[in-house]
N, C-alpha and C positions, 0 to 999 in steps of 0.2 A: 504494500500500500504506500502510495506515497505522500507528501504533505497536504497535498489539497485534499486528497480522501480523507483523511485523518481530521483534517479539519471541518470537513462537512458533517463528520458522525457528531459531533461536538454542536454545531451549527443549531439554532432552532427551527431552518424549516421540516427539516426531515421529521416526519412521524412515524415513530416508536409503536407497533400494537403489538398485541398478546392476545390468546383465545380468549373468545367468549368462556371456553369450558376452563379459564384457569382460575381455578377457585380458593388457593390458599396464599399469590403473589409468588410461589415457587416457580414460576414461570419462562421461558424464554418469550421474548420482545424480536421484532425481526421490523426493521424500517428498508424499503427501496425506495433508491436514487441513484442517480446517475446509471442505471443499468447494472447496480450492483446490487445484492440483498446484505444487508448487515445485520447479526445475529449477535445479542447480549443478554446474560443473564438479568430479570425482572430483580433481583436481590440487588445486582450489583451494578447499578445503572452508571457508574463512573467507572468501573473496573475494562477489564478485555474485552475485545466482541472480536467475534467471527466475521468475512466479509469474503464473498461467493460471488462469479462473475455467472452473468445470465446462465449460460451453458450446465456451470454448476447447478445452479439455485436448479433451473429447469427438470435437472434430472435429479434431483433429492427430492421434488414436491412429483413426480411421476414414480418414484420408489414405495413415496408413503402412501401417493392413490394406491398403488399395487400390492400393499401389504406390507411390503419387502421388510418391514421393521417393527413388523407386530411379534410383541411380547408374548411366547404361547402359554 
């Protein structure tokens, strides 16, 4: 990532959401911008985050339609 990424996570326009289904704030938060998806934990909203170029993000949210990550 580089500085101006970095700074945009920071930025106020980007928005921050979480499921509807997260019901205790133990949560991950996932904001897109710039063509990227940025992923931080709801606890630690000033801590690390994750950051996924389309292709990524793309095929993580086509693995969970498909199951690929359900807990048996």
């Amino acid at each position: 990532m580089n500085i101006q990424e970095e700074a945009l996570v920071w930025a106020s326009p980007i928005q921050w959401r979480r499921s509807s289904l997260c019901g205790n704030n133990a949560c991950v938060e996932v904001a897109i911008s710039n063509k990227k998806a940025f992923v931080r934990s709801s606890k630690e909203t000033y801590g690390a985050y994750l950051v996924f170029d389309a292709a990524e993000w793309n095929a993580f949210l086509a693995g969970a339609q498909n199951h690929e990550f359900d807990i048996d």
